[in-house]
C-alpha positions as CSV (number, residue, x, y, z in Angstrom):
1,X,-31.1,-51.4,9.8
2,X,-29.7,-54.2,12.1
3,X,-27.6,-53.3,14.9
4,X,-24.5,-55.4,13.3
5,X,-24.8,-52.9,10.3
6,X,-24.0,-49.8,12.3
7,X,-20.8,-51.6,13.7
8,X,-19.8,-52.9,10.4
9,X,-20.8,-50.2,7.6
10,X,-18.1,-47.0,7.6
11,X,-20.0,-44.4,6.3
12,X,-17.4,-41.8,5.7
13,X,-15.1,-44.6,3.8
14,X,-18.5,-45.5,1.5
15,X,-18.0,-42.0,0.1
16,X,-14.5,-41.7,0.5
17,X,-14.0,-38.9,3.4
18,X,-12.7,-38.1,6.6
19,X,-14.2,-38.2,9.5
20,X,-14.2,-34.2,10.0
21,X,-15.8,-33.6,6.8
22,X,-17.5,-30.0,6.3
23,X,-21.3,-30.5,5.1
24,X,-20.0,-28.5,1.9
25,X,-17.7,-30.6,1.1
26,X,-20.0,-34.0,1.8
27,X,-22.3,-33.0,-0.4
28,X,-20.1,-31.9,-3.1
29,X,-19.1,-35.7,-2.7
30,X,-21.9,-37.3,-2.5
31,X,-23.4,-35.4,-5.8
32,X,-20.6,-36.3,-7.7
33,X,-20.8,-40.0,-7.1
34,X,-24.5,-40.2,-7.1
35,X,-23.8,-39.0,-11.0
36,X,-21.7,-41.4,-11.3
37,X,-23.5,-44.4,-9.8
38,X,-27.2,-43.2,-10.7
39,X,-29.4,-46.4,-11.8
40,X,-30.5,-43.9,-15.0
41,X,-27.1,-43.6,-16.0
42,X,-26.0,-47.3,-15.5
43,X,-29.1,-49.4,-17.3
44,X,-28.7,-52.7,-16.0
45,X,-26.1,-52.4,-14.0
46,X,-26.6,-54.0,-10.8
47,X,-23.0,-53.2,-9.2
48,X,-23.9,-49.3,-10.0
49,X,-27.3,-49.8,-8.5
50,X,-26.0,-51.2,-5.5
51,X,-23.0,-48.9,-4.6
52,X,-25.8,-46.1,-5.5
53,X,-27.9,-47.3,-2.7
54,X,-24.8,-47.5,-0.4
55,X,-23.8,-43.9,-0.7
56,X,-27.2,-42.5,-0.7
57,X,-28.0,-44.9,2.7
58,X,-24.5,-43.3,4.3
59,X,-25.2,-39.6,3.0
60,X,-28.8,-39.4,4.3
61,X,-27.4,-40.0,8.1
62,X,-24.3,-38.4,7.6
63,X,-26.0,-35.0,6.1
64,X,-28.2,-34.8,9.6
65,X,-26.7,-33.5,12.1
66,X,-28.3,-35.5,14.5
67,X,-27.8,-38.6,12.7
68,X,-24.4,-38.1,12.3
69,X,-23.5,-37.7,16.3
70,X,-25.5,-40.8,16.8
71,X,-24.0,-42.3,14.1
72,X,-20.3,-41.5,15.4
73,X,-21.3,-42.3,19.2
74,X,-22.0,-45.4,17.9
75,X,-19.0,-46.7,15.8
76,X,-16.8,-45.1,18.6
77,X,-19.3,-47.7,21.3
78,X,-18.5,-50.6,18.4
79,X,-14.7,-50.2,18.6
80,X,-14.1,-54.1,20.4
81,X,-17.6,-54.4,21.0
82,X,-21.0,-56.3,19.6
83,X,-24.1,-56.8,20.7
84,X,-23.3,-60.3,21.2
85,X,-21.3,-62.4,23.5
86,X,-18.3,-63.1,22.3
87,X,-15.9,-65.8,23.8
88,X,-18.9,-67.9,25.5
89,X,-19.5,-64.7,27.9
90,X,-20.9,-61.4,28.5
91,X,-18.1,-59.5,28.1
92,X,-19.0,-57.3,24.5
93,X,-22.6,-56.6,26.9
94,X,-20.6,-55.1,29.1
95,X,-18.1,-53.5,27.1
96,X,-20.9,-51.7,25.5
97,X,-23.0,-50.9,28.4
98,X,-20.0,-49.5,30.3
99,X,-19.7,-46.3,27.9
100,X,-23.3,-45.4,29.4
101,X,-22.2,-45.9,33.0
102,X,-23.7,-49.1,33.4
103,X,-22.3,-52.3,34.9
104,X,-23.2,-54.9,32.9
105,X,-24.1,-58.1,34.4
106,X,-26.7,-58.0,37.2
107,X,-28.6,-55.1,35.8
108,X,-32.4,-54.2,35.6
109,X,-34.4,-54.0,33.1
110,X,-34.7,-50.6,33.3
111,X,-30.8,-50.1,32.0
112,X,-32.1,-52.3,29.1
113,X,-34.9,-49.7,28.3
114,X,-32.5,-46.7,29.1
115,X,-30.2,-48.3,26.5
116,X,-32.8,-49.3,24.1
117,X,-34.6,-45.9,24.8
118,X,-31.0,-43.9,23.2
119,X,-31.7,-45.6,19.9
120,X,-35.5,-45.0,19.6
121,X,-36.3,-48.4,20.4
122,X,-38.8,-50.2,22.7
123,X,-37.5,-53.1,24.8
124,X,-37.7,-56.3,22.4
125,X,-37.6,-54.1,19.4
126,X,-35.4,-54.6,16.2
127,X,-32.9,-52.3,15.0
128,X,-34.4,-50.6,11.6
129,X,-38.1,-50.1,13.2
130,X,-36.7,-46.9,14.5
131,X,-34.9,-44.2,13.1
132,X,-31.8,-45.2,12.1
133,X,-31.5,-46.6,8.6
134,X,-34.4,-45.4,7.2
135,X,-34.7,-44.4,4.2
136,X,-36.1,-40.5,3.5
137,X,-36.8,-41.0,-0.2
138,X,-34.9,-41.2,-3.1
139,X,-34.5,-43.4,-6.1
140,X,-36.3,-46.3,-5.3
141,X,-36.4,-46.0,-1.7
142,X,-32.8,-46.2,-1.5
143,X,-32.2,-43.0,0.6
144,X,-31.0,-40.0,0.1
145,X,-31.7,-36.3,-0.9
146,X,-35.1,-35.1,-1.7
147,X,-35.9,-33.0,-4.6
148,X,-36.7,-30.0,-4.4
149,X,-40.3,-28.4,-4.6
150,X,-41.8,-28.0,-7.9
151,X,-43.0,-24.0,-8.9
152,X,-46.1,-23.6,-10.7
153,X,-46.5,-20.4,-13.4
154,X,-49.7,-19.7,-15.0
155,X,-49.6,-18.3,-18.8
156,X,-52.3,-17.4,-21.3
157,X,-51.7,-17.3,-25.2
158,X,-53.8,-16.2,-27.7
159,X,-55.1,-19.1,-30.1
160,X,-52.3,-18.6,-32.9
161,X,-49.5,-18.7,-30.7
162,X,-50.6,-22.0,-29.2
163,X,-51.3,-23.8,-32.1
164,X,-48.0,-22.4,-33.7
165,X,-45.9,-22.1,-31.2
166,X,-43.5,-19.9,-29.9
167,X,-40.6,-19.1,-27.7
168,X,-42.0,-16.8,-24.7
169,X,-40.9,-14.7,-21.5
170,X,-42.2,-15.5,-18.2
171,X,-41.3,-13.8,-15.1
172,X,-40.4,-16.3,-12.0
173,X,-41.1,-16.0,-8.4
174,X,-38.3,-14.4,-7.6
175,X,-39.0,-11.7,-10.0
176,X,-36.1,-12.9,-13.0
177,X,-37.5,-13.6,-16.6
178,X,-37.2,-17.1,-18.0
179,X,-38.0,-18.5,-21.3
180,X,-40.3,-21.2,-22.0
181,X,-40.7,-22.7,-25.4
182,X,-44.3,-22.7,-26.5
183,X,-44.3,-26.5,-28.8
184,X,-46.9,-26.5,-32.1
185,X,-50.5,-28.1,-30.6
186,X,-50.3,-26.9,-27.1
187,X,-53.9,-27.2,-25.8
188,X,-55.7,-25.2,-23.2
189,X,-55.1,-26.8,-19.6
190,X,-51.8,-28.4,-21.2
191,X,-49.1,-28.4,-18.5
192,X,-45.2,-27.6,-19.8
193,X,-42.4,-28.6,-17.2
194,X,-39.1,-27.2,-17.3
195,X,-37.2,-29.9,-15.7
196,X,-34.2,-28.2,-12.4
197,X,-35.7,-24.7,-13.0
198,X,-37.9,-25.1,-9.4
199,X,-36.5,-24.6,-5.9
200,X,-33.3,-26.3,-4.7
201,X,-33.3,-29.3,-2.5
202,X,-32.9,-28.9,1.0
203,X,-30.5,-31.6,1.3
204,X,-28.7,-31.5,-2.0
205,X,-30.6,-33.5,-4.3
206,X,-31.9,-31.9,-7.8
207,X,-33.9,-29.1,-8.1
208,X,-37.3,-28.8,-8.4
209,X,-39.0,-28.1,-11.9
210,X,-40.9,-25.2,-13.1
211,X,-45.0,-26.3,-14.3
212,X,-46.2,-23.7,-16.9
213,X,-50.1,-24.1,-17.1
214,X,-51.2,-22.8,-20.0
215,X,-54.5,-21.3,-20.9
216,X,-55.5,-20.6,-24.7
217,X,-57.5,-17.8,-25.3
218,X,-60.5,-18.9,-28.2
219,X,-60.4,-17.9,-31.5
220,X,-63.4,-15.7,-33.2
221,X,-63.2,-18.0,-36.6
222,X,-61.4,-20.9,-35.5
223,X,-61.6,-24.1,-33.0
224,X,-59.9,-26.9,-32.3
225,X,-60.2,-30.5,-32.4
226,X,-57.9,-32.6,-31.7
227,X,-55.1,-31.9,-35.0
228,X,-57.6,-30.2,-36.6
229,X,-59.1,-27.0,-37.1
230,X,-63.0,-26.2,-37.2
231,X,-65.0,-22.9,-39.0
232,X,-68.3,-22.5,-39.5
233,X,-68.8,-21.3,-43.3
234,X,-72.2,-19.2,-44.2
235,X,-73.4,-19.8,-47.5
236,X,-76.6,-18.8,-49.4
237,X,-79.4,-20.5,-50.5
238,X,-78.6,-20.6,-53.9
239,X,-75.1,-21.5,-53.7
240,X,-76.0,-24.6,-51.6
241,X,-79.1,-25.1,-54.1
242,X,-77.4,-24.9,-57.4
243,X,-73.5,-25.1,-56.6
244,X,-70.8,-22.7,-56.2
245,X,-66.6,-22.3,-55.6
246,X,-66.9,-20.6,-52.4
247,X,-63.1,-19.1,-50.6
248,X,-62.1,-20.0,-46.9
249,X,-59.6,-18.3,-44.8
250,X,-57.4,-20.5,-42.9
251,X,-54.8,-19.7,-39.6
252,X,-52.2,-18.7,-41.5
253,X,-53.6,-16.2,-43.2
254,X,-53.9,-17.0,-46.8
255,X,-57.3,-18.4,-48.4
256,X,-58.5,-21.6,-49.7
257,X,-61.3,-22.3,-52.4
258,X,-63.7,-25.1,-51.9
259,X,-66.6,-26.6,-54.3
260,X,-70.0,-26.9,-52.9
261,X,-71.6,-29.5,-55.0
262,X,-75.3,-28.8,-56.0
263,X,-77.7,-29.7,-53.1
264,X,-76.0,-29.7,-50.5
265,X,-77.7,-29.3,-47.2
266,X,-76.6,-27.3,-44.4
267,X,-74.3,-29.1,-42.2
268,X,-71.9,-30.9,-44.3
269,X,-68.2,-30.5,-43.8
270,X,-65.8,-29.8,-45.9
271,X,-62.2,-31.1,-45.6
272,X,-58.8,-29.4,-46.5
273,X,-55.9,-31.8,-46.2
274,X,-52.9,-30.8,-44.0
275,X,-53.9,-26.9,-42.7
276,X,-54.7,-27.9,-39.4
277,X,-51.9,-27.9,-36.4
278,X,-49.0,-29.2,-37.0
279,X,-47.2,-30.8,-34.5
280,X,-44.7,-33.2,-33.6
281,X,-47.5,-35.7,-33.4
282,X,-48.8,-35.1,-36.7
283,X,-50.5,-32.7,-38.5
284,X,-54.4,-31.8,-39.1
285,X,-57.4,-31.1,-41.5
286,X,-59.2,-27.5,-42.0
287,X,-62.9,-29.1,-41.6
288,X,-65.4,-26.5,-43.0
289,X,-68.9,-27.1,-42.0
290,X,-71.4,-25.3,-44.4
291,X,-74.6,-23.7,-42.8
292,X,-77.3,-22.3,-45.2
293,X,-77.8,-19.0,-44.7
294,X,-81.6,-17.3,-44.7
295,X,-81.9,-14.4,-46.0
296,X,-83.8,-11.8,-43.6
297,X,-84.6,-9.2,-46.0
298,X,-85.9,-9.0,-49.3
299,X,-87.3,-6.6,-52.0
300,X,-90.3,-7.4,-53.7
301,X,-88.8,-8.8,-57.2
302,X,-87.2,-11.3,-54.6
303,X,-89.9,-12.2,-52.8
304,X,-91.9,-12.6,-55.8
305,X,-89.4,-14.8,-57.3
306,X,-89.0,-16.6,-54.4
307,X,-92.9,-17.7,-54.5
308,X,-92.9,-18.7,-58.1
309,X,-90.1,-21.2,-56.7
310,X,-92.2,-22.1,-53.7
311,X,-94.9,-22.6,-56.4
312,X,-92.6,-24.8,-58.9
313,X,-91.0,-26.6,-56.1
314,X,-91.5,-30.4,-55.8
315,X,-94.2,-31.1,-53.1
316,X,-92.1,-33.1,-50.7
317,X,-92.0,-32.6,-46.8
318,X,-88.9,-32.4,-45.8
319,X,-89.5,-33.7,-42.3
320,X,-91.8,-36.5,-43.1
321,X,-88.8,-38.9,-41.9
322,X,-88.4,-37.5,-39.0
323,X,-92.0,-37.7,-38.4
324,X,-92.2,-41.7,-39.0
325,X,-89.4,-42.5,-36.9
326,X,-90.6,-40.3,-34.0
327,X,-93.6,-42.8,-34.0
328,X,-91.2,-46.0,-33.5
């Protein structure tokens, strides 16, 4: 900030308080009109934007202690004086330097630095380089409280619950239960945040946010991808062979019936529409992939019947393709 600015800008009348203001009741203020003034709350607004960056820029010296004295030593130094001559002479140099004991004209340069020094500066350096006027965060750089620290809580849910969803108790740091609303379609490693449930700000700003990491236990039956739901579904040698109606259980409970059409190798999915996860981004398939089953025992009518087949079976090699295009 330029030196002129900390002569001219009032502070305590940009947010409308005395001078002996308690910290309580400067905050309370200052919360109230950043509400007011807030950039989300006032789209497009550039008069908002602006007073917002005012009150933030006079609340982040005012709320330090330190700043504040500085701040005050330095409006009560600018009362009939500027750091520049006024009237042709010298006399707002030595108006100012005289609060500090010095005399003004025919100094060193060593009052210079001792002066210069009080602000933070180096001789030749600018007001703003230093630390008044900067900035310590805030909405767009504009100053004023920091938020406070986000809490992280770790959860695990069995595979139903997360692709339903559910309302759940968590305990918090501090030992109190909260509630966290599971959505439909959360997914293992999915983050929830519960927006001003963290830590409060140091300086009065908002409070942090809770981060719920969620973990998803797998499913013996089930997997996911994406919207939709995966299963592996055994059948036997004849049903792929000749055709069958085979039944599929699905999440909720309840079972489905697919056709496998004659022939069919092992392998091929099966699709069935809408009883996968539903979510508020859409909802899934049921994909049932069909894997031919071999059977490991078998009596000897079986086996004998078995070889007949073998024996009546068309003499094609099934892996003669594969055999050619390994050769390219």
């Amino acid at each position: 900030m330029a030196s002129q600015d900390w002569f001219d800008k009032d502070f305590y009348k940009t947010l409308g308080v005395e001078k002996n203001v308690s910290d309580a009741d400067l905050k309370k203020t200052y919360r109230k009109l950043a509400r007011k003034y807030h950039p989300d709350s006032n789209q497009g607004d550039a008069k908002a934007e602006a007073m917002f960056k005012e009150i933030s820029e006079a609340y982040s010296v005012l709320s330090d202690p330190e700043q504040r004295k500085e701040y005050d030593e330095i409006r009560a130094m600018g009362s009939g004086a500027r750091f520049t001559a006024s009237g042709g002479g010298a006399g707002g140099f030595e108006d100012v330097f005289s609060r500090f004991g010095q005399g003004g004209r025919g100094q060193s340069n060593a009052d210079f630095e001792d002066i210069f020094a009080m602000f933070n500066q180096s001789q030749g350096g600018s007001f703003g380089s230093g630390r008044f006027g900067q900035t310590s965060g805030g909405y767009r750089g504009f100053g004023g409280p920091q938020k406070g620290a986000d809490v992280t809580a770790r959860t695990t849910l069995d595979f139903t619950t997360a692709v339903q969803g559910e309302t759940i108790t968590l305990q918090g740091e501090d030992g109190k239960p909260f509630k966290v609303k599971i959505p439909a379609g959360v997914a293992d490693g999915q983050k929830i945040r519960l927006r001003g449930r963290g830590r409060p700000s140091p300086d009065g700003g908002e409070n942090g946010d809770i981060v719920v990491q969620i973990k998803v236990r797998p499913h013996p039956v089930f997997t996911r991808d994406g919207l939709n739901l995966r299963l592996t579904v055994p059948v036997t040698f004849t049903e792929a062979t000749l055709g069958a109606t085979i039944e599929v259980p699905t999440l909720a409970g309840d079972i489905v019936k697919l056709r496998v059409a004659p022939g069919t190798p092992s392998g091929r999915v099966l699709r069935v529409k809408g009883r996968g996860v539903a979510s508020s981004k859409g909802t899934g398939d049921l994909l049932a992939e069909l894997q031919v089953a071999v059977p490991t025992h078998l009596d000897d009518a079986a086996r004998e019947a078995l070889q007949k087949f073998h024996d009546l079976e068309p003499k094609e090699n099934p892996r003669a393709d594969l055999m050619s295009k390994a050769q390219v």
